[in-house]
PDB file of N, CA, C, O and CB in Angstrom:
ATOM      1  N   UNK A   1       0.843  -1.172   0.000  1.00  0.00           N
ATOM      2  CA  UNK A   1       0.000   0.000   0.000  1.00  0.00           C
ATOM      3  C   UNK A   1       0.892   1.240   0.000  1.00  0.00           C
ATOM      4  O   UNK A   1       1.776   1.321   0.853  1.00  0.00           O
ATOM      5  CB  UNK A   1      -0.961  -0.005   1.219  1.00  0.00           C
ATOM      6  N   UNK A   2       0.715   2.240  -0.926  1.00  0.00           N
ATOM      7  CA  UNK A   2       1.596   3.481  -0.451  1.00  0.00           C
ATOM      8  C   UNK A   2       0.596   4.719  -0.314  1.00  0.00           C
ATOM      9  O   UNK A   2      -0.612   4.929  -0.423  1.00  0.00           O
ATOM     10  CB  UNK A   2       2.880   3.863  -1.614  1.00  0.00           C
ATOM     11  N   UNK A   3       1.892   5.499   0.018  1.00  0.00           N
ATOM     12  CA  UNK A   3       0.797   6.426   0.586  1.00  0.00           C
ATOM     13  C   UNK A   3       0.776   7.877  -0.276  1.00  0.00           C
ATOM     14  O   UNK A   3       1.816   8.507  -0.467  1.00  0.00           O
ATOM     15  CB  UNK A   3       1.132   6.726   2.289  1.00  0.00           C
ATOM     16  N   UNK A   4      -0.631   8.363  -0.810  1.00  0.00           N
ATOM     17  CA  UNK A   4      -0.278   9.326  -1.617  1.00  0.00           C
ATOM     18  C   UNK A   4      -0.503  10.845  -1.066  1.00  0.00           C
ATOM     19  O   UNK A   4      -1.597  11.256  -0.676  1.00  0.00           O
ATOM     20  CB  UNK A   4      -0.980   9.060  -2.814  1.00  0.00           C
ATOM     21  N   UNK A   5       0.718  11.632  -1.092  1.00  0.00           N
ATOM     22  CA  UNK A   5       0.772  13.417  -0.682  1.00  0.00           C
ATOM     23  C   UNK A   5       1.261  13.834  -1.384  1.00  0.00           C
ATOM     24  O   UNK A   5       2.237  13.420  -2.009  1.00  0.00           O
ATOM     25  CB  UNK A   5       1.366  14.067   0.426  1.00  0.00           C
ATOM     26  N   UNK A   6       0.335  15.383  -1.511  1.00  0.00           N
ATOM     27  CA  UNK A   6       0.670  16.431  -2.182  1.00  0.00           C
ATOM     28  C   UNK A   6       0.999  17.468  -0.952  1.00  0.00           C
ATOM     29  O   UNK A   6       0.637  17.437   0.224  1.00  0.00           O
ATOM     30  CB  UNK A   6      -0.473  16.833  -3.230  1.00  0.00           C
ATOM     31  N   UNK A   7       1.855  18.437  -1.699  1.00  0.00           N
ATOM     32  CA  UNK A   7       2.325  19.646  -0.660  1.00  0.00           C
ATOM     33  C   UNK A   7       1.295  20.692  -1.073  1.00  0.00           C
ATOM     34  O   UNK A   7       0.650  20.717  -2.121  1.00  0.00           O
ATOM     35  CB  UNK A   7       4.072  20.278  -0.858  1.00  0.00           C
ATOM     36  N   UNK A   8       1.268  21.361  -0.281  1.00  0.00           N
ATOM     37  CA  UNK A   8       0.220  22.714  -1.056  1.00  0.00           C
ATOM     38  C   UNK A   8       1.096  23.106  -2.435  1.00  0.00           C
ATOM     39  O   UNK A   8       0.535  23.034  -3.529  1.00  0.00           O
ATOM     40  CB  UNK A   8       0.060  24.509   0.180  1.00  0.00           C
ATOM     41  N   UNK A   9       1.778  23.309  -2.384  1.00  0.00           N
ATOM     42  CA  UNK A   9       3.023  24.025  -3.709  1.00  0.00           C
ATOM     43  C   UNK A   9       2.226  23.376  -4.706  1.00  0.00           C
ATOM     44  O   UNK A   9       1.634  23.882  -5.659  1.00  0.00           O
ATOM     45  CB  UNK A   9       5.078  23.445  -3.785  1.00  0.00           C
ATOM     46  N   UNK A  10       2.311  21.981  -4.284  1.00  0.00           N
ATOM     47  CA  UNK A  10       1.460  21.016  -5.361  1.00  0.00           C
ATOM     48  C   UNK A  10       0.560  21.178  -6.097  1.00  0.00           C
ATOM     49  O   UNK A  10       0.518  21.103  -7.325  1.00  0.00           O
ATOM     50  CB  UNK A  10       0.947  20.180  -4.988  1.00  0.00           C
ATOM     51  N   UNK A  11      -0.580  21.525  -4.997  1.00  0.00           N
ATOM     52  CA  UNK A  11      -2.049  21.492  -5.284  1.00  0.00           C
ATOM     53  C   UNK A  11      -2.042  23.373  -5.489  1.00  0.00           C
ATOM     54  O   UNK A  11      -3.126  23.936  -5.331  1.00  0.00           O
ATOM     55  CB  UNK A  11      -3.205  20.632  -3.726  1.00  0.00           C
ATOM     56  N   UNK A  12      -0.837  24.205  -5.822  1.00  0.00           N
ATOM     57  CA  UNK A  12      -1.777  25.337  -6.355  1.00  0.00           C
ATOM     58  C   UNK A  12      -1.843  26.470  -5.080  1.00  0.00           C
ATOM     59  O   UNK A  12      -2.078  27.674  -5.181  1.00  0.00           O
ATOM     60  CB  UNK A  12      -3.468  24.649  -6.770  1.00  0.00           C
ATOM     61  N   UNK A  13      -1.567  25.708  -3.889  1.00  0.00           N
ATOM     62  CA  UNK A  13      -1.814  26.837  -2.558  1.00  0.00           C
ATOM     63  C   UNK A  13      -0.506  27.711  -2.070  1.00  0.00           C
ATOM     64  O   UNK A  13       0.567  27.295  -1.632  1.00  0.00           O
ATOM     65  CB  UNK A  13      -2.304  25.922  -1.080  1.00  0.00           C
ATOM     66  N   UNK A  14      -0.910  28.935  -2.270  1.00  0.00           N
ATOM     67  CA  UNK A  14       0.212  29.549  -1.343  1.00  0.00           C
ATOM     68  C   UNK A  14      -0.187  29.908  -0.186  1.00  0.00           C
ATOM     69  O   UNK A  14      -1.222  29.361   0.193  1.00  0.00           O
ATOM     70  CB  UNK A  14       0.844  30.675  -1.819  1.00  0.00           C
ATOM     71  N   UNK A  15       0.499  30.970   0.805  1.00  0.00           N
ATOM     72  CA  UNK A  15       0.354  31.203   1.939  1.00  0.00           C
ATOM     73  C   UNK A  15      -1.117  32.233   2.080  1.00  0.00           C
ATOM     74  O   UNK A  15      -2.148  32.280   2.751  1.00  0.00           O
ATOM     75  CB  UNK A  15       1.729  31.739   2.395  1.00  0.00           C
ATOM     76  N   UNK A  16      -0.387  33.037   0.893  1.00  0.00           N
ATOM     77  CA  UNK A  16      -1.631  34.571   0.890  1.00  0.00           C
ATOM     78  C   UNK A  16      -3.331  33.634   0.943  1.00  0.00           C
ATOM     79  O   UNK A  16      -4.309  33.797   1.673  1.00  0.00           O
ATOM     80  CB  UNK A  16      -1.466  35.907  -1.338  1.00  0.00           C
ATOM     81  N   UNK A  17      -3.020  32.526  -0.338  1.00  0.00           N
ATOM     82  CA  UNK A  17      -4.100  31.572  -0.378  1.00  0.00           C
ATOM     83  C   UNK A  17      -5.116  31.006   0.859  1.00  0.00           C
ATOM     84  O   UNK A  17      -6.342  30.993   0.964  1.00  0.00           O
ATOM     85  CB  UNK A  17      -3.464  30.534  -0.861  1.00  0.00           C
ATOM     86  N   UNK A  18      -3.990  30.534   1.768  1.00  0.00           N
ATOM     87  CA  UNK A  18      -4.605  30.056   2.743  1.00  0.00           C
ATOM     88  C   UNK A  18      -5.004  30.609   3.727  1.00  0.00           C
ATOM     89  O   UNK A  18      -5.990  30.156   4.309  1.00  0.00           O
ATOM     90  CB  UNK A  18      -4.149  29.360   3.074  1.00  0.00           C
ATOM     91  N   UNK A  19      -4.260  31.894   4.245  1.00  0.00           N
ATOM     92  CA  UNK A  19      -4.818  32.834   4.790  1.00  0.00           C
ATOM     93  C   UNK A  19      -6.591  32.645   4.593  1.00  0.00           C
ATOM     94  O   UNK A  19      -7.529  32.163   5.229  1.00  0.00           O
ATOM     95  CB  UNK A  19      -4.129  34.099   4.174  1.00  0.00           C
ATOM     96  N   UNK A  20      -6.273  33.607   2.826  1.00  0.00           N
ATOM     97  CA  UNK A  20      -7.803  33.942   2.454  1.00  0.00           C
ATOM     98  C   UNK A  20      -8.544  32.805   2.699  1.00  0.00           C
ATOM     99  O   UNK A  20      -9.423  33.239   3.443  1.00  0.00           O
ATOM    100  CB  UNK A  20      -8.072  34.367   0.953  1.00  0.00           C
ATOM    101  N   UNK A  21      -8.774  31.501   2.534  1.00  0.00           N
ATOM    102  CA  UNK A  21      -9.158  30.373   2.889  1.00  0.00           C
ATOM    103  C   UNK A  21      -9.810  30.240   4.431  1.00  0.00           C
ATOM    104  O   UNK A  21     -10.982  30.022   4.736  1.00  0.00           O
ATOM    105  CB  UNK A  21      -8.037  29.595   2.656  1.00  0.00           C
ATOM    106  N   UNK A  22      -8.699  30.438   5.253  1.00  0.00           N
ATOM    107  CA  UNK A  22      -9.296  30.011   6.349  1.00  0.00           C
ATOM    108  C   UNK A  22      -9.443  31.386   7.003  1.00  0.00           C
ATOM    109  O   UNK A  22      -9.012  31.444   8.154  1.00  0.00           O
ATOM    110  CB  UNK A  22      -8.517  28.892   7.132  1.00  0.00           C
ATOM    111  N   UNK A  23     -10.013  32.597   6.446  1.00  0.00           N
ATOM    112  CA  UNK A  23     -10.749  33.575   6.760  1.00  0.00           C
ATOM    113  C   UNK A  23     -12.176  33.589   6.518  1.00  0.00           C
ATOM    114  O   UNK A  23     -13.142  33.873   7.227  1.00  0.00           O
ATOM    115  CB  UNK A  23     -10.255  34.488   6.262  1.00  0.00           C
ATOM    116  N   UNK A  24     -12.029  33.166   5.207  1.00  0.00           N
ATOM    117  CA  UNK A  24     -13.756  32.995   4.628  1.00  0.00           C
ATOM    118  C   UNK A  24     -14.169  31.805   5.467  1.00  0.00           C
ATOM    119  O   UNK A  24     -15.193  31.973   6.130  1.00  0.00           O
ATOM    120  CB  UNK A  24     -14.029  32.557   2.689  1.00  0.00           C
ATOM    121  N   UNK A  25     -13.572  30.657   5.557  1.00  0.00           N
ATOM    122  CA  UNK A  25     -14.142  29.606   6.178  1.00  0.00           C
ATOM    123  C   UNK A  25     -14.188  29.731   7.846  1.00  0.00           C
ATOM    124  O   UNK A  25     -14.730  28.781   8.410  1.00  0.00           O
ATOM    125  CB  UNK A  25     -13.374  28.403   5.699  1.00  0.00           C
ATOM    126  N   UNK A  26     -13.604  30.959   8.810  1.00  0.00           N
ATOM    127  CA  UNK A  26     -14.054  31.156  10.047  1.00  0.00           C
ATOM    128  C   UNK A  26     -15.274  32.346   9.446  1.00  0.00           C
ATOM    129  O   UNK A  26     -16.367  32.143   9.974  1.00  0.00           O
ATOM    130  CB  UNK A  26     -12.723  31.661  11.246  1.00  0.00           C
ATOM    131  N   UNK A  27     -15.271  33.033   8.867  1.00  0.00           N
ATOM    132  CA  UNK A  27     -16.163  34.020   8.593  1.00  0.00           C
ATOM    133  C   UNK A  27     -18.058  32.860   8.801  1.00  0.00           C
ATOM    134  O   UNK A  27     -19.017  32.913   9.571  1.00  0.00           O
ATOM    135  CB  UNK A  27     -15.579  34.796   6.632  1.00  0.00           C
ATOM    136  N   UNK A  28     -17.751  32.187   7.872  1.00  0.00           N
ATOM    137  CA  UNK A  28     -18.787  31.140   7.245  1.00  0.00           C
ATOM    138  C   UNK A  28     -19.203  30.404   8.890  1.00  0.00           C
ATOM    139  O   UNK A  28     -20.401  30.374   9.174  1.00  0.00           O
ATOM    140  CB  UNK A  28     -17.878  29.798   5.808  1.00  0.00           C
ATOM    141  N   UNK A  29     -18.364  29.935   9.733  1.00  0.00           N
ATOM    142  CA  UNK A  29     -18.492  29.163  10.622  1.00  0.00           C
ATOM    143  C   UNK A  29     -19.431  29.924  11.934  1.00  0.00           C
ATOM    144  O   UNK A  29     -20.390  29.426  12.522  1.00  0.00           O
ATOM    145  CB  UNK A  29     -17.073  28.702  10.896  1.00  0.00           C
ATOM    146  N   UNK A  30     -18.672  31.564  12.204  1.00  0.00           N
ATOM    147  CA  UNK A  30     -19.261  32.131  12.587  1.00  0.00           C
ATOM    148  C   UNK A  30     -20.804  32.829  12.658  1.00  0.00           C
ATOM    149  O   UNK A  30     -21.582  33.081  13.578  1.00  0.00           O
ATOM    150  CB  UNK A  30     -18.628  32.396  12.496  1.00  0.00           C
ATOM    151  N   UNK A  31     -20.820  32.979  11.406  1.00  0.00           N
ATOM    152  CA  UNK A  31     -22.395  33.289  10.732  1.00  0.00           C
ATOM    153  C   UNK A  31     -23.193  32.579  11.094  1.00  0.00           C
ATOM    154  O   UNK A  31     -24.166  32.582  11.848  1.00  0.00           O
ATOM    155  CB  UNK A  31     -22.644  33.203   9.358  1.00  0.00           C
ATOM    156  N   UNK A  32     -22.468  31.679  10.205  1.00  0.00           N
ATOM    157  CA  UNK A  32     -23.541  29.872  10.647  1.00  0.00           C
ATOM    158  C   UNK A  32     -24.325  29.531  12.389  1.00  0.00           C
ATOM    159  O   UNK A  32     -25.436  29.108  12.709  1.00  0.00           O
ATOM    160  CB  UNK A  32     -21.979  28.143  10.569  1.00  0.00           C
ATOM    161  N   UNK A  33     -23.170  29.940  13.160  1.00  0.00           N
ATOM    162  CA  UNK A  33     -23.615  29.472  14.539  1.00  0.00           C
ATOM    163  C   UNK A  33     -24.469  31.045  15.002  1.00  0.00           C
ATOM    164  O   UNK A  33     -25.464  30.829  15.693  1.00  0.00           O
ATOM    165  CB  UNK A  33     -22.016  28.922  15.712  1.00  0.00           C
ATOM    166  N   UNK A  34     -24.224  32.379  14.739  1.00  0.00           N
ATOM    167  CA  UNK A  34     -25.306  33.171  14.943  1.00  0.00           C
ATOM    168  C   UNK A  34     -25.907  33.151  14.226  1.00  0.00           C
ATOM    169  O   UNK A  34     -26.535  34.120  14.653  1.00  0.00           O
ATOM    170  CB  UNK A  34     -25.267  34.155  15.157  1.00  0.00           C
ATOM    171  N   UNK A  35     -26.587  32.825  13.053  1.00  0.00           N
ATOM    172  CA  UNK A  35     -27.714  32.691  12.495  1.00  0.00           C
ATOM    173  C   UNK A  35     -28.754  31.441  12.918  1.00  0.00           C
ATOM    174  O   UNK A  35     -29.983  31.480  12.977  1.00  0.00           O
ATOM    175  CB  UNK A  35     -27.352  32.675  11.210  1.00  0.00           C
ATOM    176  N   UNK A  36     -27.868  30.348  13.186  1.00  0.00           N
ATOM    177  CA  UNK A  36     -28.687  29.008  13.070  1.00  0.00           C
ATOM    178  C   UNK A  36     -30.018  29.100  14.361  1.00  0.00           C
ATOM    179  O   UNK A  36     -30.726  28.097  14.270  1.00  0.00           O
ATOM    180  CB  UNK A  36     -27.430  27.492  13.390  1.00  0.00           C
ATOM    181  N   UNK A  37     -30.351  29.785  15.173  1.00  0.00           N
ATOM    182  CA  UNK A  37     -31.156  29.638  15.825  1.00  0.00           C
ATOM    183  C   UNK A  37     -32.363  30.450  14.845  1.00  0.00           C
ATOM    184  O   UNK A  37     -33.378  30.387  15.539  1.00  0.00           O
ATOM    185  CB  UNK A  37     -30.738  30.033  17.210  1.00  0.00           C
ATOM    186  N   UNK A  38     -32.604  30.957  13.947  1.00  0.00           N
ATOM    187  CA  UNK A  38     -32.893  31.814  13.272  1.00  0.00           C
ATOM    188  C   UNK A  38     -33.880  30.588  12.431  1.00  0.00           C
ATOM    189  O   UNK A  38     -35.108  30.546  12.356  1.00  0.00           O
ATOM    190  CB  UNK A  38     -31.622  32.717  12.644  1.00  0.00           C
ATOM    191  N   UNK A  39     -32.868  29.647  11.853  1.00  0.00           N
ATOM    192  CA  UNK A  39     -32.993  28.814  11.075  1.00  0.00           C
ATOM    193  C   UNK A  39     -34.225  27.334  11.396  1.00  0.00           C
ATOM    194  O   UNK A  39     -34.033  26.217  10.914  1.00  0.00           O
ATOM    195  CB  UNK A  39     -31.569  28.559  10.949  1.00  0.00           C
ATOM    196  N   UNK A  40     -35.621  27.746  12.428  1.00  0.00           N
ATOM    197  CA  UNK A  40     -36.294  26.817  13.061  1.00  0.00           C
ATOM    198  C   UNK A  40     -37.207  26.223  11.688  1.00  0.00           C
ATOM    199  O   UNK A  40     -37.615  26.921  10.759  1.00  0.00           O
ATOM    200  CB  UNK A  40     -37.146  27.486  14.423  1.00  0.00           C
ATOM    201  N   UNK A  41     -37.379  24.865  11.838  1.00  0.00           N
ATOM    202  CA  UNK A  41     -38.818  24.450  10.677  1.00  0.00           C
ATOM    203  C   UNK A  41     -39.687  25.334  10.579  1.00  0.00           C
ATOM    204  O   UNK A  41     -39.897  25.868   9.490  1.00  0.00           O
ATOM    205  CB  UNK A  41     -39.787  23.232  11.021  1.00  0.00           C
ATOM    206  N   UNK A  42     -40.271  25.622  11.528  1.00  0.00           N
ATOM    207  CA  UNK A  42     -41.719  26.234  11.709  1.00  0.00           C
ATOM    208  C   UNK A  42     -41.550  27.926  10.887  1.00  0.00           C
ATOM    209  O   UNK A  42     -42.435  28.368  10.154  1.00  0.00           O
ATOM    210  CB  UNK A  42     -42.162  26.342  13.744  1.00  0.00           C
ATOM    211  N   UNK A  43     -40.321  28.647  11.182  1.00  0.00           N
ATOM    212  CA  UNK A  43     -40.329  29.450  10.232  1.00  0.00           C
ATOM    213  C   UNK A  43     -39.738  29.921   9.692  1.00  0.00           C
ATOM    214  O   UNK A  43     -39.382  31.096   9.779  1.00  0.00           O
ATOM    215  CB  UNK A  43     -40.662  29.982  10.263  1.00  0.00           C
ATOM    216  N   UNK A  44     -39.388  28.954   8.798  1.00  0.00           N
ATOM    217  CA  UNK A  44     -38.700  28.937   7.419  1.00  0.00           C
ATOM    218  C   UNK A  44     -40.055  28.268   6.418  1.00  0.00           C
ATOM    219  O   UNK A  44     -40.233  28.440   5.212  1.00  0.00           O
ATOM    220  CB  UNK A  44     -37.050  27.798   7.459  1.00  0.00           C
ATOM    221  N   UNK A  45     -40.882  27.481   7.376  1.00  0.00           N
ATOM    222  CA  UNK A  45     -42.394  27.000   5.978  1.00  0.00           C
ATOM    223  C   UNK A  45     -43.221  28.057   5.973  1.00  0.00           C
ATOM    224  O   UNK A  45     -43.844  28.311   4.942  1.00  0.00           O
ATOM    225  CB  UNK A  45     -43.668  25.487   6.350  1.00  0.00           C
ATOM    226  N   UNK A  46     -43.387  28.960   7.282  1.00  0.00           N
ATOM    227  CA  UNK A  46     -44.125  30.007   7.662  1.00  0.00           C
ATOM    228  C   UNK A  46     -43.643  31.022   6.233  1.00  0.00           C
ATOM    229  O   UNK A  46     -44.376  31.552   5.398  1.00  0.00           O
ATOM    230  CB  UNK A  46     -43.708  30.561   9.380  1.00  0.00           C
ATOM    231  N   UNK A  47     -42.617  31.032   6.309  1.00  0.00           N
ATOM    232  CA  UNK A  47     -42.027  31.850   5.311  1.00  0.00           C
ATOM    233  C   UNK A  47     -42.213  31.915   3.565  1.00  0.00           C
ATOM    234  O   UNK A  47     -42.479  32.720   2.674  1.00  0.00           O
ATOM    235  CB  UNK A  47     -40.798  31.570   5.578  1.00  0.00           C
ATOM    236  N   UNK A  48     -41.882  30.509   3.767  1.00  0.00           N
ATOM    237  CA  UNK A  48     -41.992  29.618   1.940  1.00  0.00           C
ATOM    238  C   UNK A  48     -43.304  29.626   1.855  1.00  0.00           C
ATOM    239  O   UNK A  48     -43.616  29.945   0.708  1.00  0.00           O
ATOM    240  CB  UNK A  48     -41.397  27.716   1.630  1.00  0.00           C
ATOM    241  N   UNK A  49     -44.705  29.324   2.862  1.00  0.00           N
ATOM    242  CA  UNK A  49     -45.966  28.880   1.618  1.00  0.00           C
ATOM    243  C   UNK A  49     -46.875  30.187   2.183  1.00  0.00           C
ATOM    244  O   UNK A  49     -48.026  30.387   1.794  1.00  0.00           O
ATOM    245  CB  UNK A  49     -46.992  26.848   1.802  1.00  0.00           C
ATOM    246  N   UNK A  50     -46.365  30.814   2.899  1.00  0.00           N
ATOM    247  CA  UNK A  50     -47.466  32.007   3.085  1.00  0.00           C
ATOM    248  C   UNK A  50     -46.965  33.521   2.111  1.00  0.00           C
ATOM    249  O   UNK A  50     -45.839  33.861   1.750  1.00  0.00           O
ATOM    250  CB  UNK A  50     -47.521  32.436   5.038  1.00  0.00           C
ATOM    251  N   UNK A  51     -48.153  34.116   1.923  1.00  0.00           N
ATOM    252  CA  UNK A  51     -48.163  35.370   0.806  1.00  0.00           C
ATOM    253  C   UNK A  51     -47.716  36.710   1.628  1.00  0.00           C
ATOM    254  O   UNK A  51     -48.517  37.296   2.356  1.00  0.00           O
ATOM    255  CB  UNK A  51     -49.885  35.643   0.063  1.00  0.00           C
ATOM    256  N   UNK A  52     -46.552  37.086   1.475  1.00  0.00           N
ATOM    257  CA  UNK A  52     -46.091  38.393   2.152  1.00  0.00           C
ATOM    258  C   UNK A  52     -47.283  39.192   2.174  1.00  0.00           C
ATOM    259  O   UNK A  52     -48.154  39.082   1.311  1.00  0.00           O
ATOM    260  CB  UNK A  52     -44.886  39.180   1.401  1.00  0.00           C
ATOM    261  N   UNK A  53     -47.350  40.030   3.181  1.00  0.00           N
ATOM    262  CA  UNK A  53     -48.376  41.630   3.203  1.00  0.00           C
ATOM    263  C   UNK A  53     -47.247  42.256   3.376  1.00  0.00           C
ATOM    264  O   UNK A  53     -46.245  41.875   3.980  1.00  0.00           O
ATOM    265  CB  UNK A  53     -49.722  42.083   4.550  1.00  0.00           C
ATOM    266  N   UNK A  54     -47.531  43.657   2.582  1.00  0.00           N
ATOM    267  CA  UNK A  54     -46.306  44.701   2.949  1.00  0.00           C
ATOM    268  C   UNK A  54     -47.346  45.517   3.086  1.00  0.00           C
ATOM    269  O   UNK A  54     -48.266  45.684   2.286  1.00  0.00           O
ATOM    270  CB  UNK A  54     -44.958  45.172   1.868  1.00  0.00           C
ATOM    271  N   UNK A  55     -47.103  46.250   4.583  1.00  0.00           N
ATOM    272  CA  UNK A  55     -47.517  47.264   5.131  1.00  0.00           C
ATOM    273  C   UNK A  55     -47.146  48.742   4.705  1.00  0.00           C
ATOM    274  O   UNK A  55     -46.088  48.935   4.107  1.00  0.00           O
ATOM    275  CB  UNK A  55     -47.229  47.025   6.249  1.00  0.00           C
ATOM    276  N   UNK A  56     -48.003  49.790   5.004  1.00  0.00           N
ATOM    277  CA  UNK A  56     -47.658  51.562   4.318  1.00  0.00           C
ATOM    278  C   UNK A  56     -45.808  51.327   4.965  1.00  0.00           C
ATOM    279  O   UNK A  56     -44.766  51.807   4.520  1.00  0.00           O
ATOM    280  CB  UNK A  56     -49.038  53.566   5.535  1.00  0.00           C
ATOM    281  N   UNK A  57     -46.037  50.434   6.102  1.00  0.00           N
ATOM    282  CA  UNK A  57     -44.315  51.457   6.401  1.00  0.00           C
ATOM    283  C   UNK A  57     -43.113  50.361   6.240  1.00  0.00           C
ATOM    284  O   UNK A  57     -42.083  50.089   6.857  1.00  0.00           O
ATOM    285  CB  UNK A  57     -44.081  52.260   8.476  1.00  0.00           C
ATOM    286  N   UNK A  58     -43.647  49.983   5.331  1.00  0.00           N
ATOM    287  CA  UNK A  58     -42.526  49.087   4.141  1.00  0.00           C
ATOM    288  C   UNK A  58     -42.348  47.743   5.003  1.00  0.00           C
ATOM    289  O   UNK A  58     -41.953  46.695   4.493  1.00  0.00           O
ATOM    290  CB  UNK A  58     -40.602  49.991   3.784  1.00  0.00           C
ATOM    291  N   UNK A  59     -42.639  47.861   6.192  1.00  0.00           N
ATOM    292  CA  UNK A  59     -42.332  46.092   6.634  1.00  0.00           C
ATOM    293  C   UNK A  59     -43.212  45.692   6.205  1.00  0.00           C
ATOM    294  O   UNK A  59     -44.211  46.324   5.861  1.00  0.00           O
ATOM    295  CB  UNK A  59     -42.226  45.453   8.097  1.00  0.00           C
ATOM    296  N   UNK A  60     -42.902  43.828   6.092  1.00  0.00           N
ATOM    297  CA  UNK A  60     -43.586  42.560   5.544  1.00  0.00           C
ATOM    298  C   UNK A  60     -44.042  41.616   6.780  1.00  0.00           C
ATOM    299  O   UNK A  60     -43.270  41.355   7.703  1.00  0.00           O
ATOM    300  CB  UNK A  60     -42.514  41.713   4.525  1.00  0.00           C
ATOM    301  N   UNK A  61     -45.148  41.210   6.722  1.00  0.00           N
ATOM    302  CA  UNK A  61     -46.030  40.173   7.569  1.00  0.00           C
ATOM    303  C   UNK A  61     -46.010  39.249   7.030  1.00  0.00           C
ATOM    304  O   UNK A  61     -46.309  39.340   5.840  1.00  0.00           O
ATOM    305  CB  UNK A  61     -47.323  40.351   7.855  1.00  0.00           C
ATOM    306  N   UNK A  62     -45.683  37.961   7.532  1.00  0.00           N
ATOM    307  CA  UNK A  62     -46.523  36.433   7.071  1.00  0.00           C
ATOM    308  C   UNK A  62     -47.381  35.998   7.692  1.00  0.00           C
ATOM    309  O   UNK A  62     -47.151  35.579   8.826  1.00  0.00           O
ATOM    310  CB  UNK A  62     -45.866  35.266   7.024  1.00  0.00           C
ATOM    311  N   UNK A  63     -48.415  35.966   7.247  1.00  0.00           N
ATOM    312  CA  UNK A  63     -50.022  35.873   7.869  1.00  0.00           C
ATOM    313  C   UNK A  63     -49.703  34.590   8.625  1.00  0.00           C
ATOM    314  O   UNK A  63     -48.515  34.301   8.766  1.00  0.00           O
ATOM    315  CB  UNK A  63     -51.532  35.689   6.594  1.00  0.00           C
ATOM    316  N   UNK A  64     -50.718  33.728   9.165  1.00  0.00           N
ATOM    317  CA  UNK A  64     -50.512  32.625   9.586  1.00  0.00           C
ATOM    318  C   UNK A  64     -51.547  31.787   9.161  1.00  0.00           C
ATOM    319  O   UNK A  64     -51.293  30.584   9.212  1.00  0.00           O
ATOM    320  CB  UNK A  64     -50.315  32.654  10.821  1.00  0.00           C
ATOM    321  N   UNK A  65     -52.941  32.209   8.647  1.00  0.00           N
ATOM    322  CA  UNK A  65     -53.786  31.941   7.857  1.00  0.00           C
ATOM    323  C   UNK A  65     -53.067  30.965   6.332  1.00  0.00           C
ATOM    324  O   UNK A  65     -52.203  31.391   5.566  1.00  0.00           O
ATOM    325  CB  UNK A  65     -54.444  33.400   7.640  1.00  0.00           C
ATOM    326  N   UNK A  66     -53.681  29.761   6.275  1.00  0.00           N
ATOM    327  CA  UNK A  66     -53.512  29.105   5.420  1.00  0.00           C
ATOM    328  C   UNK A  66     -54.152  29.441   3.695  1.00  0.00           C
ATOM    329  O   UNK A  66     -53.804  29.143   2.552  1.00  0.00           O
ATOM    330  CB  UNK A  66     -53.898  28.063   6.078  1.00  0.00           C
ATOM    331  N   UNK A  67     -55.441  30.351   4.445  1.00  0.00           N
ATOM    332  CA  UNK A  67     -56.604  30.432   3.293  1.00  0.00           C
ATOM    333  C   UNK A  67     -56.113  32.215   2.650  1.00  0.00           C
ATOM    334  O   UNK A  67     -56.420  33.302   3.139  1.00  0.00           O
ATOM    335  CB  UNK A  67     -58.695  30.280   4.217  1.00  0.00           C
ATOM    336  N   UNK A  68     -55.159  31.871   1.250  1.00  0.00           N
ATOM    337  CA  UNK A  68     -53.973  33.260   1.087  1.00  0.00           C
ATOM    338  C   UNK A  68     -55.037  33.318  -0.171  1.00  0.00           C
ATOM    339  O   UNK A  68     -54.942  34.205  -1.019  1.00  0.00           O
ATOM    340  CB  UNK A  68     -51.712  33.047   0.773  1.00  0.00           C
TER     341      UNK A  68
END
């Protein structure tokens, strides 16, 4: 069995690279964990099958009424 490695040099990566890399990917990680409570079933369908109302002062309602 052998064993197969590449160096970054290899695969294309430099330093500046990886930096940017594992900036976007803590950026992404962070988001993720303050948003995800955000992210419940109940409303995200609330969201998808009900018909926005936009009110005179520009905010949006999702009714809770099925009958749109």
């Amino acid at each position: 069995m052998y064993l197969f490695l590449l160096s970054f040099s290899e695969m294309g990566l430099s330093l500046p690279i990886l930096i940017v890399l594992v900036l976007f990917g803590g950026f992404f990680l962070v988001s993720f964990f303050i948003t995800s409570p955000n992210m419940d079933t109940k409303g995200l369908l609330r969201v998808l099958y009900s018909k926005p109302v936009r009110k005179a002062d520009g905010s949006v309602e999702y009714p809770e009424s099925r009958n749109n």
